[in-house]
C-alpha positions in Angstrom: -21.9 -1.5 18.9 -24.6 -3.0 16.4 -28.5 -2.8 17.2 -30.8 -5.5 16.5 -31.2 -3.7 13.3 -27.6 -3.8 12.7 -27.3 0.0 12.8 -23.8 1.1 14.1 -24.6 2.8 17.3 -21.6 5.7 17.2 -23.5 8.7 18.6 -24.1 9.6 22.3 -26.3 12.7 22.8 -26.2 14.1 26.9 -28.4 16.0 28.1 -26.5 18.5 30.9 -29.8 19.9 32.7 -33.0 20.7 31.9 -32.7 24.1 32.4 -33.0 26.9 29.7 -32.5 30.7 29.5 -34.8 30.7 27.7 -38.8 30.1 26.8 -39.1 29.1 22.9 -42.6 28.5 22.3 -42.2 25.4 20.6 -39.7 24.0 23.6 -41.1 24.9 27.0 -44.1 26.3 28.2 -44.3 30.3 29.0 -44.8 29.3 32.6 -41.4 27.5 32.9 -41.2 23.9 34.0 -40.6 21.9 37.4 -37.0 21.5 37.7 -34.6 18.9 38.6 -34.3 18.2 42.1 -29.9 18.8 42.5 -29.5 15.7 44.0 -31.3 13.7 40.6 -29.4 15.4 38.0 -25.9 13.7 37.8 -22.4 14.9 38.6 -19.4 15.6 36.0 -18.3 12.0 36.7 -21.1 10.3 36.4 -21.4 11.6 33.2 -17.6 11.1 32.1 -17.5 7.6 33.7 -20.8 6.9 31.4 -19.1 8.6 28.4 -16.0 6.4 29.2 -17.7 3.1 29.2 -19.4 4.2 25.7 -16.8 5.6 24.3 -14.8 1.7 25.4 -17.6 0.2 23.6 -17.3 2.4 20.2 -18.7 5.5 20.6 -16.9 8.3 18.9 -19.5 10.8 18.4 -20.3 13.4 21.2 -22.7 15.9 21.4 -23.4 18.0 24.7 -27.1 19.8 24.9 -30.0 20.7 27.3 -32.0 22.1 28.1 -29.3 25.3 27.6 -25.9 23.4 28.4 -24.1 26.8 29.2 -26.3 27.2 32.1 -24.8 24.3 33.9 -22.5 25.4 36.2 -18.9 24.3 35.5 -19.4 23.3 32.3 -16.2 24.2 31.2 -14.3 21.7 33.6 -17.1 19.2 32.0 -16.0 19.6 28.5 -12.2 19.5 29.5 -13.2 15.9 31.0 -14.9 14.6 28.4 -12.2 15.9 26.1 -9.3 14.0 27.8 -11.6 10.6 26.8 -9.5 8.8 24.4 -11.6 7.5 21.8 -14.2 10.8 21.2 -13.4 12.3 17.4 -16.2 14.5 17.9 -17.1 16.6 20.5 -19.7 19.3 20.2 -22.3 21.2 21.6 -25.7 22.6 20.7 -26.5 25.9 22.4 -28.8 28.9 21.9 -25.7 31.0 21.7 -27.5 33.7 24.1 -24.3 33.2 26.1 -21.7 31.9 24.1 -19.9 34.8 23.4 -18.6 34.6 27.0 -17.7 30.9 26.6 -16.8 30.3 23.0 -13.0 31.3 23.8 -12.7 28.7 27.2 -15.0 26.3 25.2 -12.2 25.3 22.8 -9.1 26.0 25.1 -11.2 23.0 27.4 -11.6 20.8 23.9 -15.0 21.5 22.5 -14.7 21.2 18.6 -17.8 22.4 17.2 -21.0 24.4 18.3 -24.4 24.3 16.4 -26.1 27.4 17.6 -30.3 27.5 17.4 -31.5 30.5 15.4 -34.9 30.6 13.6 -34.8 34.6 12.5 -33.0 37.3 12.1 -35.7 39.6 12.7 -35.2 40.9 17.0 -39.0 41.4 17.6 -39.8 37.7 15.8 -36.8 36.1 18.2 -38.1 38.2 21.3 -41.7 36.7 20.6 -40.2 33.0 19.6 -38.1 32.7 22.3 -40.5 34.9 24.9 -37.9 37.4 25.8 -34.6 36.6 24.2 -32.2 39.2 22.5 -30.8 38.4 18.7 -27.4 40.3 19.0 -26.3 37.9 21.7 -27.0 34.9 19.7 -25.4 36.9 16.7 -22.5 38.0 19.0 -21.9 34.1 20.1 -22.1 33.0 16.6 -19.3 35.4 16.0 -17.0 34.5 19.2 -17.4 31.0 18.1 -15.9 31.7 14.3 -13.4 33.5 16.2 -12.2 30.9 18.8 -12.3 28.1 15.9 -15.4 26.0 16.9 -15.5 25.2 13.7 -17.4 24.2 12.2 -20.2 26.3 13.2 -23.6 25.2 12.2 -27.0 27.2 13.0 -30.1 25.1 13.6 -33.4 26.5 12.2 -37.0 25.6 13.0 -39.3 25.7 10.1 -43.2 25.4 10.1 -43.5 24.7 6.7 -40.5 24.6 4.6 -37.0 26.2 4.3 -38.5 28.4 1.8 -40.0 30.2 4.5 -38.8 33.7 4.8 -37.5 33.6 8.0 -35.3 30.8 7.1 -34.0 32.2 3.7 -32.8 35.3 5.7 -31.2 32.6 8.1 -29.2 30.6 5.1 -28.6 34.0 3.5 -26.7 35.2 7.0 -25.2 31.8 7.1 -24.1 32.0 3.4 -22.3 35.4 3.9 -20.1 33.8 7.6 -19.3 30.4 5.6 -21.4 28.3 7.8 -23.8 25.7 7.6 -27.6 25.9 8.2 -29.6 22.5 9.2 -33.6 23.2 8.6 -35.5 21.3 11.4 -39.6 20.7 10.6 -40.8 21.7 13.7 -41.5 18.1 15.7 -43.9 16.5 18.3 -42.3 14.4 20.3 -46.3 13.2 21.8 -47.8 13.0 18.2 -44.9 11.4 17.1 -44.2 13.6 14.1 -40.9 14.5 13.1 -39.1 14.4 9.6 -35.6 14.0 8.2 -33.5 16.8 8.8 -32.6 19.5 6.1 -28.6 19.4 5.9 -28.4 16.8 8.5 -29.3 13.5 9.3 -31.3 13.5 12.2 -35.0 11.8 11.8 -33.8 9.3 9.1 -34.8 6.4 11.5 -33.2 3.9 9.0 -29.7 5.0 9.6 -30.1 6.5 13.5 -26.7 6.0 14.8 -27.8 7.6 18.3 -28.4 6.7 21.8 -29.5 9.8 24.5 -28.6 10.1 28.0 -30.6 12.6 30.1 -29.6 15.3 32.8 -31.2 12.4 35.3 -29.5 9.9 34.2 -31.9 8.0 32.0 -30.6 6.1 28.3 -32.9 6.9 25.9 -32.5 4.4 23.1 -35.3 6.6 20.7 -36.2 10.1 21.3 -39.8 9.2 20.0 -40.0 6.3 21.9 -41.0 6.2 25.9 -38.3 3.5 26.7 -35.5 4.4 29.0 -33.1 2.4 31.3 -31.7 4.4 34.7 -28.4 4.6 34.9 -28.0 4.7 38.7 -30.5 2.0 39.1 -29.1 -0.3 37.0 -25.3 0.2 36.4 -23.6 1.9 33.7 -23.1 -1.1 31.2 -26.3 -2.5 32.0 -28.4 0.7 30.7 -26.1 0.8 27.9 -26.5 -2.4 26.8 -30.3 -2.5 27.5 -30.6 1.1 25.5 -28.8 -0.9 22.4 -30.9 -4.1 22.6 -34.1 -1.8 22.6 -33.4 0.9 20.1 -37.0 0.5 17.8 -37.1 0.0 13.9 -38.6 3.5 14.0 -39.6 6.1 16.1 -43.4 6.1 17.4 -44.5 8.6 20.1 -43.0 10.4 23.7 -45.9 11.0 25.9 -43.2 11.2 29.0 -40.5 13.8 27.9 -39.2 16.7 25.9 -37.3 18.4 24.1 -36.1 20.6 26.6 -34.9 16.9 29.4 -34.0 15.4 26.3 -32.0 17.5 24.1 -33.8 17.0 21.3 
């Protein structure tokens, strides 16, 4: 699939829930949010028949996020459907690792290949504060279980304010130095100001090359995550969203006044 831009569109991002275990200062506010009615976040096979019909139409890229994907119940049996899809050379996740030691093993027995696991210190009273309550050995324990059950490869994700010279970051890339594993340094975005910035190690924000299309908990094909356009899936058929979300992916991103992060995926 080709954009009007003539981008090859390879990469589907899905968005499991919009729930998270946890409250990271930059993600969600300390109060929590206004969940998902049940009955508007969709099923397994919505999302596999979905992934299917991309997939048919040359997606090969998969990535799995949340809010905190590992809070979705049965998420397991999820992964082992999207992993029987012919067609997907990469399936992954991004989690917050708080409880991947308890999944990393089932995980890759159900076909995940890789995890990138969000971690902006290594200091436990900074992570408590960050993340309003969270606990670093957990994340440091799932980072672990995931080396162990072969995720591989395991990549952190690090939120910056500044630069990766930061000193909470250059303890995070010294830690990922001594397991073998890659850090990505994210510039910390606003998806309603419309800033954001190429990633460090990766290549999200590099609007020139975006290979990605997003598809939310509630069904909605994002074809920009700083854009406000989105087509519903339920309303308007599987093919037809995901042929409107190509025809309307922008040059660049602008602005989201209508999301975030945490019903996107980031």
């Amino acid at each position: 699939m080709y954009d009007s831009f003539n981008r090859k569109i390879n990469y589907l991002r899905i968005s499991v829930t919009d729930r998270c275990n946890l409250r990271c200062v930059y993600c969600m506010p300390e109060e929590g949010i206004e969940m998902l009615h049940h009955n508007d976040v969709l099923s397994f096979e919505e999302i596999a028949d979905f992934t299917r019909l991309a997939v048919d139409k040359g997606i090969s890229k998969v990535r799995i996020t949340g809010g905190e994907p590992l809070v979705r119940k049965g998420i397991v049996r999820l992964v082992e459907m999207m992993s029987g899809i012919e067609g997907i050379k990469d399936l992954s996740m991004t989690t917050n690792g708080i409880l991947l030691a308890a999944f990393a093993q089932d995980l890759r027995k159900a076909g995940l290949m890789r995890v990138n696991v969000s971690l902006d210190t290594l200091d436990a009273g900074k992570y408590r504060n960050l993340t309003r309550g969270g606990k670093l050995s957990d994340v440091l324990n799932g980072i672990h279980a995931a080396l162990d059950a072969g995720l591989a490869p395991v990549k952190i994700n690090c939120v910056v304010q500044q630069s990766s010279d930061e000193p909470d970051a250059r303890m995070v890339a010294d830690y990922a130095q001594k397991l073998g594993i890659e850090v990505r340094f994210i510039h910390q975005m606003s998806l309603t100001e419309g800033h954001f910035s190429v990633v460090e190690g990766g290549s999200g924000g590099d609007c020139g090359s975006c290979n990605r299309i997003r598809l939310t908990a509630n069904g909605k094909v994002l074809p920009c995550l700083f854009g406000e356009e989105s087509f519903d899936l339920r309303a308007l058929g599987a093919e037809k969203a995901l042929a409107a979300a190509i025809a309307g992916k922008p040059a660049c991103g602008t602005f989201n006044q209508k999301g975030a992060f945490y019903n996107i995926g980031g």
